[in-house]
N, C-alpha and C positions, 0 to 999 in steps of 0.2 A: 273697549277703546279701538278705534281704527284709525288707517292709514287714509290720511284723504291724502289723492290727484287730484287735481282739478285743473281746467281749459278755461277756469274760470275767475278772477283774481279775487280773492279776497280782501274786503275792505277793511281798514283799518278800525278794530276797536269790534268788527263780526263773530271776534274767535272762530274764525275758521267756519263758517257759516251757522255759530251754533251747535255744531255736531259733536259728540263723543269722540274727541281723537289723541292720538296718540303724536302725529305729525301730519303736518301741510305743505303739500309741494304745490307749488304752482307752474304750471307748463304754457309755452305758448304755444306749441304743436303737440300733435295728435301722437304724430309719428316717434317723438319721445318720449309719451307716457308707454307706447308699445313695446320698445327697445328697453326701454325702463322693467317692465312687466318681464321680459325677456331675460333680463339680464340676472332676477333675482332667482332662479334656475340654479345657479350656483353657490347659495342658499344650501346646506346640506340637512334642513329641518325642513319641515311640513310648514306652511303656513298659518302661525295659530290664533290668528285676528283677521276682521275683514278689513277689504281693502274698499273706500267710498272713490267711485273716478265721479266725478262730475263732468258730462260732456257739454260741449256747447252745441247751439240746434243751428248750425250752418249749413243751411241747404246745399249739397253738393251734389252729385248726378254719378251715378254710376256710370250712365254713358260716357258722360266730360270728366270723370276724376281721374287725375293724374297722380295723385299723389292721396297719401293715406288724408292727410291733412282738410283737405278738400272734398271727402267723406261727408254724404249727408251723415244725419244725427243716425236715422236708422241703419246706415251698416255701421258706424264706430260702435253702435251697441252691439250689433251682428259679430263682431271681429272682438269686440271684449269677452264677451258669451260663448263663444265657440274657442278660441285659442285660450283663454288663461281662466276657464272655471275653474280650473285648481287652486285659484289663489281666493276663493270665494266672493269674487266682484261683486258689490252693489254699484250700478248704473243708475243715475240720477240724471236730472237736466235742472238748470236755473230753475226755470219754471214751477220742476214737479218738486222743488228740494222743501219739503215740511219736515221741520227737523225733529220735533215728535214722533213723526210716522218711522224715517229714517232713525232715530236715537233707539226707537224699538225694537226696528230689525237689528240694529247693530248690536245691542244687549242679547237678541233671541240667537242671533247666530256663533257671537261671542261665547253662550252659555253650554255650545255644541260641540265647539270646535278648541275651546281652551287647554286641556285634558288632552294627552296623547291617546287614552284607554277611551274617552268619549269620544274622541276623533273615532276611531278605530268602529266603535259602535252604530256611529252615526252610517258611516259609508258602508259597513255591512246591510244596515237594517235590521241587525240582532237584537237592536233593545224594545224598550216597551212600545213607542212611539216610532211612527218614521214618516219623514218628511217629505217621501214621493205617496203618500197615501190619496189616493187622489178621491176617497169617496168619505174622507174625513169631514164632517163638522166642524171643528175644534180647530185641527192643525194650519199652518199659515202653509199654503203649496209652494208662495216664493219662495219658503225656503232652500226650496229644491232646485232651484234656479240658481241659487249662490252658493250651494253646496253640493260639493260633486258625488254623488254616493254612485252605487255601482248599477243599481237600476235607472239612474237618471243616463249616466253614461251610455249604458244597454240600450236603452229604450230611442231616447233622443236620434245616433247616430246610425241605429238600422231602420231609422223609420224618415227619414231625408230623402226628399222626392229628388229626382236629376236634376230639376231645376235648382233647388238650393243647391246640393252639392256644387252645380256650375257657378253659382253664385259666390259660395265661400271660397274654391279656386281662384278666382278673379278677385278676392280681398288677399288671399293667401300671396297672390302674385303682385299685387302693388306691395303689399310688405316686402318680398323680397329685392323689390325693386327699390323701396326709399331707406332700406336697413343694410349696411354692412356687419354681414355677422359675426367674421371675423375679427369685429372691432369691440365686440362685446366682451368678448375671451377678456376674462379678467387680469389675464398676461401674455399677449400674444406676441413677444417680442423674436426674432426669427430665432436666436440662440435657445430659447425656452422652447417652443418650437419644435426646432431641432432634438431635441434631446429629447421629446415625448416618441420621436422614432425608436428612439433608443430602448425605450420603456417598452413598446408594443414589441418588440425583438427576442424579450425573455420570457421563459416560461416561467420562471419566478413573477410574473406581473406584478408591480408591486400598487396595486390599486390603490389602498388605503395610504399611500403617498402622495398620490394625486390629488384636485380640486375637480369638482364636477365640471367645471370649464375644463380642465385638462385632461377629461376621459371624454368630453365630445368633439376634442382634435386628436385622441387615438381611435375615435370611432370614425373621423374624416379620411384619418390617414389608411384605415383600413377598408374602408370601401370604394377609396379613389383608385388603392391598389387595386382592387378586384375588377372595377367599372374599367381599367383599362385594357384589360384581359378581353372583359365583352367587346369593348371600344374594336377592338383587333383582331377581332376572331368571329364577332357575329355580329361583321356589320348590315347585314341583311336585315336584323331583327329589327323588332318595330319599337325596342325598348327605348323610351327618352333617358338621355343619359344626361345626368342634371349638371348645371353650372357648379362651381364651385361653392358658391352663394348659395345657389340652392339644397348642393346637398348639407351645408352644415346648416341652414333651415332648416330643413328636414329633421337632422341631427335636434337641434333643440326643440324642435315641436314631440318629437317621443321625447327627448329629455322629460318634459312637462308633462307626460303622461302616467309618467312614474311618480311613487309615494316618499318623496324625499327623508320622511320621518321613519320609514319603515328601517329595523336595524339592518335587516339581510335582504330581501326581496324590494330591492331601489335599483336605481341608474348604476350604479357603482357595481353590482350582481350582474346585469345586464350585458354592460361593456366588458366584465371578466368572461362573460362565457361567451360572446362575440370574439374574443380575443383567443380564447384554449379554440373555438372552433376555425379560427383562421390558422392556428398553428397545426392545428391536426392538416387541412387541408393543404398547408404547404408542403406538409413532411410525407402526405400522401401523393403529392406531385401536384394536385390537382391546379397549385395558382404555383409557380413560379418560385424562388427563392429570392428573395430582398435583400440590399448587405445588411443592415442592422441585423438579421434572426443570427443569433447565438444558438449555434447547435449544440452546447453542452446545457442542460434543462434545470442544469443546477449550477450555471454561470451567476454570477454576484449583479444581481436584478436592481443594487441602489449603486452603481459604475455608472449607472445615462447620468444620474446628476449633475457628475463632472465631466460628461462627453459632450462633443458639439460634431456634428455631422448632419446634414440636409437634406442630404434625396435618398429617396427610396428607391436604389437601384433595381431593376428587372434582369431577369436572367435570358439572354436574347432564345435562349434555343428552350421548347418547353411544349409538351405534346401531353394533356390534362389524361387523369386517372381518376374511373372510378363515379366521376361526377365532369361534366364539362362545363366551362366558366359562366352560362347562364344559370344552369343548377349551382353549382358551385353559391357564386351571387344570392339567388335562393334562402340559400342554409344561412348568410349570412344574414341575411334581412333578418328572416324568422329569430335567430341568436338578440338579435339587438330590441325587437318585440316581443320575445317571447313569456314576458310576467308584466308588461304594461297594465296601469293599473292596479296591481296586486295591493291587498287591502292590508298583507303583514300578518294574514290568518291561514290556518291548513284548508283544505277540503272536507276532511275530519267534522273542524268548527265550524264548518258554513251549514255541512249534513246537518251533526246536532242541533244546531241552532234555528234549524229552516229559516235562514237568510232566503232573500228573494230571490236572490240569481241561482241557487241550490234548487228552488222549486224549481224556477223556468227551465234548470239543465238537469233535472229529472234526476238531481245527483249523481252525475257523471261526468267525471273532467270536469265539477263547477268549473274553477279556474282559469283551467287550460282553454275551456270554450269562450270561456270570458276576454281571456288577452288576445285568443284569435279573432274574434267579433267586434273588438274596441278599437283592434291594432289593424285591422282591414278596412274596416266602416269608417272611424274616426280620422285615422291616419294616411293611412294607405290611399284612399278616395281620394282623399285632397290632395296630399303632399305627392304621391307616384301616381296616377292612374295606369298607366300604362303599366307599369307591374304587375299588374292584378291581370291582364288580354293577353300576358305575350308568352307562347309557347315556347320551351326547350333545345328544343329538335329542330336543325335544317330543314327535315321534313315534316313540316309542322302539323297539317292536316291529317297526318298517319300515327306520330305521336300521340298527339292528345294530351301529352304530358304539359300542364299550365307550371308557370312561376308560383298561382294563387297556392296550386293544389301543395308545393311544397312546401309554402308557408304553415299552410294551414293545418297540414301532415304532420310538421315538425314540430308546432308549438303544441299540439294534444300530446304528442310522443313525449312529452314533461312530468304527463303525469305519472308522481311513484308508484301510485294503484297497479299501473300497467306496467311497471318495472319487470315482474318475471314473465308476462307475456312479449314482452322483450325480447328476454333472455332466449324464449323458448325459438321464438324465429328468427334471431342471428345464430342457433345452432345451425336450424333448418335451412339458413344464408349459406353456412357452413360447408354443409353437407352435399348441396343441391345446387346444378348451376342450369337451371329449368326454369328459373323464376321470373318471368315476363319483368324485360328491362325497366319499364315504367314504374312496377311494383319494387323492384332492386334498388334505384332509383331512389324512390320516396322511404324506401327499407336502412338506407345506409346515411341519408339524411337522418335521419332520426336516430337512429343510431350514432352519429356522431352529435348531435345536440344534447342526447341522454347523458353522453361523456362529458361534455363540454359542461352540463346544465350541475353534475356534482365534480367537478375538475377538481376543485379544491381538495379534497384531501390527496388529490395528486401533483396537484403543486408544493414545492421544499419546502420542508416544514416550519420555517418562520413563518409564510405568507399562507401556509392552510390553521395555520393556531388561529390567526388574524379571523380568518372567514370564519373558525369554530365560535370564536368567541363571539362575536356580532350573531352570528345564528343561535348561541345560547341568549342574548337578550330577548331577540323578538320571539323564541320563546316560553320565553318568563313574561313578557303582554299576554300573552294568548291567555294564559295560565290566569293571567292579574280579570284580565277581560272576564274568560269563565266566571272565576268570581264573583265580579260585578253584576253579574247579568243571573247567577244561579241564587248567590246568598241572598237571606232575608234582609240583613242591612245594608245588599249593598254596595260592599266593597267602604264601609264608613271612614276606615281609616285612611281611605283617598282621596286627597285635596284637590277638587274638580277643578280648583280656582287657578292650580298649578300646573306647568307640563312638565311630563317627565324629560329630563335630558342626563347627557350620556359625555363621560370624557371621551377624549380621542383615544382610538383604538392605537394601544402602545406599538413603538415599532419593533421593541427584542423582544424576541422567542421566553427570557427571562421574565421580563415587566408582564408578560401577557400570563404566564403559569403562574405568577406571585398574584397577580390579580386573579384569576378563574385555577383554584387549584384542582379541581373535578374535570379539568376538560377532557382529560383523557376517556372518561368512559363513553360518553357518546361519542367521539373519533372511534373505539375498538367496535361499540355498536354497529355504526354503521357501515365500516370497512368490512366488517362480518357478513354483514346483514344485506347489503347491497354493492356496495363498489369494486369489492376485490372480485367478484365473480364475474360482473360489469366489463370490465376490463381486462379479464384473462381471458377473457373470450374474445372480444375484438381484437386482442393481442394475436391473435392464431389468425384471424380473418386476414388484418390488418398487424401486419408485422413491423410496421413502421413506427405506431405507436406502444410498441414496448414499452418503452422510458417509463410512460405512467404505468405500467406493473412495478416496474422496478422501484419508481420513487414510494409508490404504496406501500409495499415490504419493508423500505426501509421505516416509513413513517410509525405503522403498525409496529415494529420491533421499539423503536423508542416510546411510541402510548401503552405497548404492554408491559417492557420493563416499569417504567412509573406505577402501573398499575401494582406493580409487585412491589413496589420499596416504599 
């Protein structure tokens, strides 16, 4: 069953043209079925039916279009196809709509996509069949056109000649000229608002409080801070520094890029380690001090609810450490892209399973190569260009140091593979102060996103249970996935027909350990295994982020007692 849009009115006693659907909206502008598309972003599940738009075929001119509306038929398809494949579009016209043809795609791609664990298989390419198969007999290619798997992703968005790319810019920017995005925020009233300042000021983050609308106006609030730092300090550079419209465009176009159904690796993972990396860098001097940041890190993180306060104060006198505010900026880009796309599986499963993107990346940082490649190409291209040319350094041509390279630096430095090679050269950071700036540079980026990327079990321990616990579901799929994809029957006792869903992640420390009473052993696991070392070490480098040794210690003493009683 699917969602029809349609530009096109249905006649009374048509059932909705005929089609398989679930519901019919009928739009008279273009421009509101996109804001529409846009808005369900805060949606905190995956899409699990397709969506039929029906465009109308008005010839419009790219030269002469003003407005999204006035779009020939071919770029509303261009502008469906590129911005919201995640929601699995079928694009239709009046003319072409045979509701047979259509009633079959819509059953074929229903029988993919309905299933959490069939989602999950589909966009790897782990199962028997796959939908970008392109020397298949058999399989239907459109599939791959309405379903976003990870090679269509791959493939499509590094293989975009300049011309398109300049072409989808120029749709990207009528959108942002006929949409206030601001207006889409499911509550953007100035008091609600306000008090998301509040929110982004504690190290307690209380994520899993928020709405995915209210984590991409802490991700506004966080990069308008920074963007004013470049504003002021490098105004020679050649970096566009985007409208406010544009930056929270921006803001929901990687929104969309992420796997909303994923338990752990979503929007909501993304904006948390955007956020631990703007606090490390505040507290390393590098941006300034804002009044909202609560210097105690175990300040009571659900107090914004009830605060109202507006501006994000700057601190007038402020001379950067460490990183200076175009890196700085940087680090924060790469935080907010750095698992786009992410399918909800390890590295591990993509190897075993020779998933496609696992061969193409010769099983190495699949992943991490993946969210840098989707999140440059697909995003970045369009939404910033200017991001991707603009060097570092005052003296730019001696530098050589790019914004790209720190991107693209920081999002491989994710992978836990590479965790003790890590380890191994922030001793050598340590020890050695010989290390060509450039390399230092891109060395302590990374370094602070590796922090950033497992922060959680250093955040208080109510809001790191929270993170445990959403990380123990997604992997218990991986585990359901195996299954499916190893056993003889199957996974039979899994009702494909159904999707899995998930209550709300409890807000007390209580409700969360009554529900998961194991959680402690992977918390001591991995504080063992990787984070306590992690982090005692950039403690020595970087003295300023103590706190998180300190808060781990205690966390660990409370997951080890339990463990004993």
């Amino acid at each position: 069953m699917a969602e029809i849009l349609s530009l096109v009115p249905d006649t009374p006693g048509a059932r909705a043209f005929n089609l398989h659907h679930r519901s019919f909206k009928y739009y008279q502008n273009f421009r509101d079925i996109v804001a529409y598309l846009f808005s369900k972003g805060n949606n905190e599940a995956d899409t699990n039916y397709p969506i039929v738009v029906v465009v109308d075929e008005t010839e419009g001119g790219t030269s002469t279009a003003t407005s999204l509306h006035e779009l020939s038929f071919s770029d509303k398809k261009l502008v469906l196809k590129y911005f919201f494949i995640h929601q699995n579009i079928i694009i239709v016209s009046p003319r072409d709509l045979n509701p047979d043809y259509i009633n079959n795609k819509i059953t074929q791609v229903t029988n993919l996509i309905t299933n959490r664990i069939s989602r999950v298989e589909t966009w790897t390419g782990t199962g028997t069949n796959s939908i970008n198969d392109f020397y298949s007999q058999e399989e239907d290619l459109e599939l791959g056109e309405v379903i976003s798997t990870m090679s269509f992703l791959l493939s499509n968005n590094t293989n975009k000649s300049s011309q398109t790319t300049e072409h989808i810019i120029y749709l990207k920017d009528l959108i942002i000229a006929d949409i206030d995005f601001k207006s889409l925020l499911s509550n953007h009233t100035p008091e609600h608002l306000a008090r998301l300042c509040h929110a982004v000021g504690h190290w307690a983050f209380p994520a899993h409080e928020l709405s995915n609308d209210d984590l991409v106006y802490c991700v506004f609030l966080m990069f308008k801070y920074a963007l004013k730092q470049v504003k002021k300090n490098h105004s020679g550079s050649l970096l566009h520094i985007p409208t406010s419209n544009e930056l929270l465009a921006f803001v929901f176009m990687v929104r969309d890029t992420y796997k909303n159904g994923n338990p752990f690796h979503n929007f909501r993972h993304a904006v948390d380690v955007l956020q631990a990396c703007f606090h490390f860098l505040i507290r390393l001097d590098c941006l300034p001090v804002f009044k909202q940041l609560k210097n105690d890190p175990k300040s009571d993180e659900l107090a914004f609810l009830q605060t109202n306060s507006i501006i994000l104060h700057i601190s007038p006198a402020h001379s950067p450490n460490h990183l200076n505010h175009l890196q700085t900026l940087g680090l924060l880009v790469a935080a907010l892209g750095h698992d786009v796309g992410h399918p909800g599986v390890t590295n591990a499963f993509m190897i075993k399973n020779f998933a496609p993107t696992s061969i193409l990346f010769n099983d190495r940082s699949v992943l991490e190569s993946f969210h840098s490649s989707v999140f440059i190409n697909k995003i970045l291209a369009v939404n910033w260009p200017s991001l991707l040319t603009v060097f570092t350094e005052s003296g730019e041509s001696v530098s050589g140091l790019s914004l790209r390279e720190i991107i693209i630096s920081s999002i491989l430095a994710t992978d836990m593979a590479e965790h003790f090679e890590y380890i191994d050269r922030l001793k050598n950071l340590k020890s050695h102060d010989f290390i060509k700036h450039n390399n230092r540079v891109k060395l302590i980026s990374s370094l602070l996103i590796k922090c950033a990327d497992i922060s959680n079990v250093t955040r208080p321990l109510r809001v790191s249970s929270q993170w445990a616990m959403v990380l123990g579901r997604e992997f218990d799929e991986v585990a359901m996935l195996e299954k499916k994809i190893t056993s003889e029957d199957h996974l039979g006792d899994l009702d494909t027909a159904k999707d899995l869903t998930y209550t709300k992640v409890p807000l007390s420390l209580n409700e969360i350990l009554k529900s998961t009473p194991n959680l402690h052993k992977g918390q001591i696991f991995f504080i063992n295994t990787f984070a306590e070392n992690l982090f005692s070490n950039i403690a020595e480098l970087l003295p300023e982020l103590k706190y998180t040794c300190d808060i781990i210690r205690e966390n660990k003493e409370f997951w080890v007692n339990r463990d004993k009683a």
